[in-house]
C-alpha positions as CSV (number, residue, x, y, z in Angstrom):
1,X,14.3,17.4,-16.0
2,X,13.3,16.7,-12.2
3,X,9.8,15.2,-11.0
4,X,8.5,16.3,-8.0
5,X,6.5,13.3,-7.1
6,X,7.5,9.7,-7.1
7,X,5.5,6.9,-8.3
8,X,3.9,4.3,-6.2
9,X,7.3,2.0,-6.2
10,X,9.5,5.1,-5.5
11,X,7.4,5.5,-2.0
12,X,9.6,3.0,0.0
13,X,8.9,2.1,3.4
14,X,12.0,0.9,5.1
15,X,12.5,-0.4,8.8
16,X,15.6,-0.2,9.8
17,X,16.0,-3.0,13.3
18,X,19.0,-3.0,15.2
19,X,19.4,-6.0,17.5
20,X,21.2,-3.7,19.9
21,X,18.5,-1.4,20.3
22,X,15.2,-1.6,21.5
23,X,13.6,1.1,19.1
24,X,13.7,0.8,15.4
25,X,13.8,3.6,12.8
26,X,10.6,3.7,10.6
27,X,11.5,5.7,7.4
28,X,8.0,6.0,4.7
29,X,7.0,7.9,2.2
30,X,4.0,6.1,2.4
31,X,0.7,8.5,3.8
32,X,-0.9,6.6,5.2
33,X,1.7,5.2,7.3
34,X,2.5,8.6,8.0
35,X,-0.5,9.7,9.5
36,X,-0.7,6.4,11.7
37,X,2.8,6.8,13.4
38,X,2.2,10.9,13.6
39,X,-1.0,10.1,15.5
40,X,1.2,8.0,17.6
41,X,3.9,10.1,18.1
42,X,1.2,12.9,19.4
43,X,-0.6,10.1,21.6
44,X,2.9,8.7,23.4
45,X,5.3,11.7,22.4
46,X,8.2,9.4,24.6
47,X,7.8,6.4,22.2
48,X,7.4,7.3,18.9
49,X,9.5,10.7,17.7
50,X,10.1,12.5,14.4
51,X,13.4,12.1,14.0
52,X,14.1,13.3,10.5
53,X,11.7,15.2,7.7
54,X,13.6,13.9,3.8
55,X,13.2,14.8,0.8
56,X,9.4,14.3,-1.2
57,X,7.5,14.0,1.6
58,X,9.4,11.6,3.5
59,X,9.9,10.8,7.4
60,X,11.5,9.2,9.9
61,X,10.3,7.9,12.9
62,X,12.1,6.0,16.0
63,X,10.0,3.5,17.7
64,X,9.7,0.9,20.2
65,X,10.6,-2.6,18.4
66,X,8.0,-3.8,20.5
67,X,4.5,-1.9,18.3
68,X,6.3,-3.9,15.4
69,X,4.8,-7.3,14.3
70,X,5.1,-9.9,11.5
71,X,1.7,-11.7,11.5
72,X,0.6,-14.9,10.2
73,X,-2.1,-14.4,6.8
74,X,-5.7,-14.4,7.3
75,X,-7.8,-16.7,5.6
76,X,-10.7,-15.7,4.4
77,X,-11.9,-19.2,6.2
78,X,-10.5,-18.1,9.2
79,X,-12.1,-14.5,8.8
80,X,-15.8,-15.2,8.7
81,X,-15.2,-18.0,12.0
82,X,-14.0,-15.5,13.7
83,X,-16.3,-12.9,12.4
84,X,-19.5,-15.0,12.5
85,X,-17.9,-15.7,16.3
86,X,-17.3,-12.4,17.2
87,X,-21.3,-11.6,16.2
88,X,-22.6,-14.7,18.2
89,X,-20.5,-14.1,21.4
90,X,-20.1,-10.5,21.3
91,X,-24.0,-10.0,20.9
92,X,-24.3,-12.4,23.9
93,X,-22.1,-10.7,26.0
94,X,-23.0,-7.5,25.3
95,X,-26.9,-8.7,26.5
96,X,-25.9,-10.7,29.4
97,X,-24.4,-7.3,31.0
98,X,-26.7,-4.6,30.2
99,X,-29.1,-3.4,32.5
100,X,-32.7,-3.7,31.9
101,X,-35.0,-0.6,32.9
102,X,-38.5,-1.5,33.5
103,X,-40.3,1.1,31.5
104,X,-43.6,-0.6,31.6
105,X,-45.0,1.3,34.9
């Protein structure tokens, strides 16, 4: 008896990094993952390809090692700062550079 979808630890996302290379391969079964690097691949067709359609749904995708990143966590500490920040200076900013019409006349 075959299935013909896999469960949630079946869809694997695997990147496969090659210190000799300056791409790696991206190969998902994940959808939304999917959808991101197929957006990309449309955006910059020379830096992110299809390389390979597999079986259940599955790609593969080549792409610059670069776009890749390991990131420290965020706190949820360091979250609202930066939110609470962002609202403050961002607010601030956006007020100190728009232009006022007088509509008063």
């Amino acid at each position: 008896m075959s299935r013909s979808t896999l469960t949630l630890a079946e869809q694997e996302t695997v990147i496969n990094w090659d210190n000799e290379l300056d791409t790696a391969n991206i190969y998902t079964h994940d959808p939304r993952l999917i959808s991101k690097l197929k957006a990309l691949a449309e955006k910059y067709p020379d830096s992110f390809r299809l390389i390979r359609r597999g079986p259940q749904k599955a790609v593969t995708y080549q792409v610059p090692k670069k776009n890749i990143s390991i990131r420290s966590p965020y706190n949820e500490e360091r979250r609202k700062k930066q939110s609470q920040e962002a609202k403050e200076k961002g607010l601030q900013n956006y007020l100190n550079n728009v232009e006022v019409e007088d509509v008063t006349e």
